[in-house]
N, C-alpha and C positions, 0 to 999 in steps of 0.2 A: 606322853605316848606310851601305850601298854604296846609290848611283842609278845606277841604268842607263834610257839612255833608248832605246826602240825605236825609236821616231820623232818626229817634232817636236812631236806632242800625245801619246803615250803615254808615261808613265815607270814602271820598275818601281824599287823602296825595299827592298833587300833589306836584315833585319837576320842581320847573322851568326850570331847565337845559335841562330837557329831552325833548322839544319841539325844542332846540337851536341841541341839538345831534341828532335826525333824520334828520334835515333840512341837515346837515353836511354829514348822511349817503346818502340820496337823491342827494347830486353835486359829491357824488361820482359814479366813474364810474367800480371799481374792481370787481371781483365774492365775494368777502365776504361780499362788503357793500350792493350788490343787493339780496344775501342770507340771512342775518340780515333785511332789513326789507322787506322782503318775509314772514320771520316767524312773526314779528311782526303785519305783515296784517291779519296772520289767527285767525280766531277764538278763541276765549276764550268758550270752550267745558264745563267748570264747570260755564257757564254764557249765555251757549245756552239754550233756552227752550226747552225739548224732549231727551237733552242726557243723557245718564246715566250719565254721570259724575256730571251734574248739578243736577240731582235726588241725585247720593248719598251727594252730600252737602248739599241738603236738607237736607235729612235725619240728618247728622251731626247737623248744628246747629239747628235743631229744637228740640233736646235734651231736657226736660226739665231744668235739670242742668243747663244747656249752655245756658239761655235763656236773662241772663244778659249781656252775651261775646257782645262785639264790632265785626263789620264785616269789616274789612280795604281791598280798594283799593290801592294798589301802583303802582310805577313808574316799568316799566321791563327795563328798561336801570338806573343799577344802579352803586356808586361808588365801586368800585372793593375792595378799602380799607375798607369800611364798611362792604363788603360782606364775606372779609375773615380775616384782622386783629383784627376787632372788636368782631368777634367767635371762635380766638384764634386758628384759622385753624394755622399747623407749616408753616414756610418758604419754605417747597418742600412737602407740600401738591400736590396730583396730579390735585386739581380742581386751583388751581393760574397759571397751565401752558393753553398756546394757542392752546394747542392741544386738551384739554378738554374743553375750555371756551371762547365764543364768544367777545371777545374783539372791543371796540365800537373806542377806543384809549386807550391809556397806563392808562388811569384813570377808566374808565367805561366801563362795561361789561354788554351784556344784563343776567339779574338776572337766576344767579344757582340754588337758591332756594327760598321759600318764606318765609325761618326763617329770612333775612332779615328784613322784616316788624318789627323786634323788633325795629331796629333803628329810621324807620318811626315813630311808634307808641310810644313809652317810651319816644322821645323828646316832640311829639305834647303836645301843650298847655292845649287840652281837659284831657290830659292824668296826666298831673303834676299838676291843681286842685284838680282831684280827690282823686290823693294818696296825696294830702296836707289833703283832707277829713276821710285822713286814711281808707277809701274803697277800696277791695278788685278790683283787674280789672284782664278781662280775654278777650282774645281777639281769632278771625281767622283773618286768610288771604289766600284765596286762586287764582290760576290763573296759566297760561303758565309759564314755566320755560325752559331754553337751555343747554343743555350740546351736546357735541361732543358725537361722540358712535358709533358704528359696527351697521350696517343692520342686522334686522331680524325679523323673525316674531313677537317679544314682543317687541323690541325698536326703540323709533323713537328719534330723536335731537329735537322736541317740544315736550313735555308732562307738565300734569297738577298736582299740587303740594295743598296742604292743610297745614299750620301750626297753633297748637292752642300754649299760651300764660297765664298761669293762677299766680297773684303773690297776697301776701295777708301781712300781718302783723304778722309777727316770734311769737308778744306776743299776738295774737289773735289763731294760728295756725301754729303750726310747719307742716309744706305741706313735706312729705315723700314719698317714693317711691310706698309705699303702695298706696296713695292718686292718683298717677299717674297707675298704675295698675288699679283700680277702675275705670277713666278714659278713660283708653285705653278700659275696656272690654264695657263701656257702648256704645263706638262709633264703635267698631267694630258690636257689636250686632244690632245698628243701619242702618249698610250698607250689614250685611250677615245674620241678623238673630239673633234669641233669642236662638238656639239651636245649636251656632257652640261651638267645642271643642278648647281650647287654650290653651296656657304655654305662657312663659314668661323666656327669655334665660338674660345673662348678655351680655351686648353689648358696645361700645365706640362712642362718640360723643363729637369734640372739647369744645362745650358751654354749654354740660351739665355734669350733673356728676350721681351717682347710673342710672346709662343708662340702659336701656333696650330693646329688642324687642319683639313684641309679632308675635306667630306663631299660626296658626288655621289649624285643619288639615280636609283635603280636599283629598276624596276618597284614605284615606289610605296614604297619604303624608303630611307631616310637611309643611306650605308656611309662610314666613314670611311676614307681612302685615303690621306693625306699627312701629313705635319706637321713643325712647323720654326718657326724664330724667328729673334730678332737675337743674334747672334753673343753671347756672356756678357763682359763685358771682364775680371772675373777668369780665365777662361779663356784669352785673347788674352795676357793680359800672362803668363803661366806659361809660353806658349812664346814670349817674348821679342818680340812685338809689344804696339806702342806702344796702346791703347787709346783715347789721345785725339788719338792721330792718323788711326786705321785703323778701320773698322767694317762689317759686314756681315751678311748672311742665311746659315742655315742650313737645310738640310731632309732630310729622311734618311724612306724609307717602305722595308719589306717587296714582294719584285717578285712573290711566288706571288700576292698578295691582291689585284692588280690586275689578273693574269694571269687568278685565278679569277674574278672579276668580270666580264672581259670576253669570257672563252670559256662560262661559265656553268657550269664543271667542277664536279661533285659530289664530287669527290675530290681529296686534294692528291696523291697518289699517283701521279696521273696526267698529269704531268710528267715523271715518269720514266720513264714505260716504253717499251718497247723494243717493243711490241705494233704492225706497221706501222696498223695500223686502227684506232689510236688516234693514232699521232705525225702520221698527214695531216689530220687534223683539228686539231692544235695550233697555232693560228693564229690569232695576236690580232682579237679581233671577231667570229670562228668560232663560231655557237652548239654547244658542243658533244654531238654523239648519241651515245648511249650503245650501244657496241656489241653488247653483249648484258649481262645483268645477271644475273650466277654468282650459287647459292645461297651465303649465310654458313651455317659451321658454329659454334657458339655453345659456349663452356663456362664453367662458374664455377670456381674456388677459393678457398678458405676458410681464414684461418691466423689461427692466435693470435703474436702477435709484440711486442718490446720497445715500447716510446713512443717509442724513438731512431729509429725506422724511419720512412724518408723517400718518398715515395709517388714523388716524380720520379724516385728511384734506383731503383724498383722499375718503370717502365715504360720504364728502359730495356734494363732483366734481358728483358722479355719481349717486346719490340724486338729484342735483340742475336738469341733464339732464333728469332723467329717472322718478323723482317723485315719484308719489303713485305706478308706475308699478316695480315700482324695491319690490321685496319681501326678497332678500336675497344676501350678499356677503359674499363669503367665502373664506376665506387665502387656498391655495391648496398647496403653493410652496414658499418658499424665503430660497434662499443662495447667499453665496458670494464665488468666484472663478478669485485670484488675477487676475492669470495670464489668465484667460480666459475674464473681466468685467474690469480691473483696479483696482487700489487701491480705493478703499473708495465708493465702488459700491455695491449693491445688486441686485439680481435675483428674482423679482414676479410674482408669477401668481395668480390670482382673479378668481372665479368662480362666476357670477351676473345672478341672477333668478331673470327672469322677469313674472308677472301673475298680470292679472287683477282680481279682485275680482268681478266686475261687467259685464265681455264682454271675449272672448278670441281671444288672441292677435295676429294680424296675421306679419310672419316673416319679411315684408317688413318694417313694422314700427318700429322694433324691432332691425332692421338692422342699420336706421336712426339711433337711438340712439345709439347705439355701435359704427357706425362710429364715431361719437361726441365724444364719450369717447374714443375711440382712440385719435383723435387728440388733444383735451382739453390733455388729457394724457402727452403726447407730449409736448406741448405747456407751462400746469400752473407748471409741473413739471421738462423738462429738460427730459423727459425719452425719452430711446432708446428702440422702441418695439420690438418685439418681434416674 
């Protein structure tokens, strides 16, 4: 790993490999290696200027607390085994199957999450001085993250991730759950306000432990917003810290869900667009008005298809086509009927809302794309329509 530091609190972690892995996704010619770096081209939304998302990271680390934290760039193509052995995710975790997670080759996956960065950061050199200095380090890391996922108005397969990092010296500070609570509320206050209502529920997380989430309630509803725990000491000790010397908090939250929450955005969609009459209203705490509200045009299709057939790979076939116009897919129908499909067949049918946020769509072009999904249908899957 190369560290390059920008500046006294920014550092970027570059792994070599990962300039040799795009080239390799680039000679390929398949839909998954042209969808993997589609998403890689887009934007980093907590490193644009003007989005909320890069507003609430401000906010974040301008903490004063926080003001010592390191700010780490890393690699988003990273090794699979760091990403889930090394956090002690189990063996049939659902995030190590391909159904959930973009696989780059059998080694490297573009990154699940950003608590990675511990790997990054706990090996750099910058970082094994300091705790030789017996100083305390606390670090972020935020940016794009990919998982597979169902269409709909709150989720998208790109979304943006924050993890902080804090570890100190056991006989200087025993760091508790309390210390992490304290934590959580100053950064939530940070991105919603001095005046939001919270709790604090018990929760599970492979690489930490006294886990927790925090919930803020919002017109009368519980939402959960954060979560995080104390540092895993099997975890600590893998990358070469002492455990019963060093200990600390963890916490890592999703930036759309707090962004949605505090603008009141009915769409995730709506983050990205490019619409000026939508981007001057993106502004944390901004109730947001809807600028006019385009008809959806609505279609089903219906396929008979193997039992191998993976529902997350198939909304991203009609994602790749239909893009930002697709607003929603909905499971409406699946059975299996030996003797009517064969053995080892199933019956689906998909409900796909199409709507523009910026323009309303007319059926001709709507049709284009549905034909594509039919055939692509057909085609990456083996199915028989319907």
């Amino acid at each position: 790993m190369v560290e390059i530091s920008s500046n006294e609190r920014n550092i970027e972690i570059i792994a070599p490999e990962e300039a040799s892995l795009r080239d390799r996704l680039l000679a390929r010619e398949d839909a998954e290696a042209k969808r993997m770096l589609r998403f890689l081209q887009m934007p980093d939304l907590s490193r644009t200027q003007g989005s909320p998302l890069h507003e609430l990271i401000e906010h974040v680390i301008d903490i004063p607390e926080f003001k010592d934290f390191d700010v780490v760039l890393i690699s988003e193509i990273v090794p699979a085994k760091e990403s889930f052995d090394l956090f002690d995710f189990p063996k049939d975790h659902p995030a190590r199957s391909r159904s959930d997670t973009y696989y780059v080759n059998d080694e490297y996956v573009l990154r699940t999450h950003t608590t990675v960065m511990w790997y990054y950061y706990l090996l750099s050199e910058r970082v094994k001085e300091k705790m030789k200095d017996e100083a305390p380090i606390g670090v972020f890391c935020h940016g794009k993250v990919y998982r597979k996922d169902e269409i709909d108005r709150h989720h998208m397969n790109v979304f943006h991730q924050i993890d902080g990092l804090y570890l100190t010296r056991n006989d200087k500070k025993k760091i508790t759950r309390l210390d992490l609570e304290a934590a959580l509320v100053k950064i939530a206050q940070a991105a919603l306000g001095p005046d939001i209502k919270y709790r604090f529920n018990d929760d599970s997380f492979p690489y930490t432990y006294d886990s927790i989430e925090m919930e803020i309630e919002k017109d009368g509803k519980w939402l959960e917003v954060l979560g995080g725990g104390i540092a895993q000491p099997s975890v600590l000790e893998k990358l070469g810290v002492d455990s019963k010397v060093w200990g600390g908090w963890a916490f890592g939250f999703g930036l759309e869900r707090l962004a949605i929450i505090s603008m009141e955005l009915p769409d995730i969609r709506l983050l990205w667009s490019d619409d000026p009459r939508v981007k001057k209203q993106l502004k944390l705490g901004n109730k947001f008005r809807e600028v006019s509200k385009y008809p959806p045009i609505i279609r089903d299709i219906s396929f008979i298809v193997s039992n191998a057939f993976v529902p997350n790979n198939y909304f991203d076939l009609i994602r790749d086509l239909g893009g930002d116009l697709i607003e929603q897919v909905e499971l409406k129908d699946k059975y299996e009927n030996i003797e009517k499909f064969g053995e080892g067949k199933t019956s689906y049918t998909y409900r796909i809302v199409y709507r523009s946020n910026e323009r309303t769509l007319v059926t001709e072009e709507v049709d284009k794309i549905q034909n594509d999904v039919y055939s692509e249908t057909a085609r990456q899957f083996g199915a028989e329509l319907r």
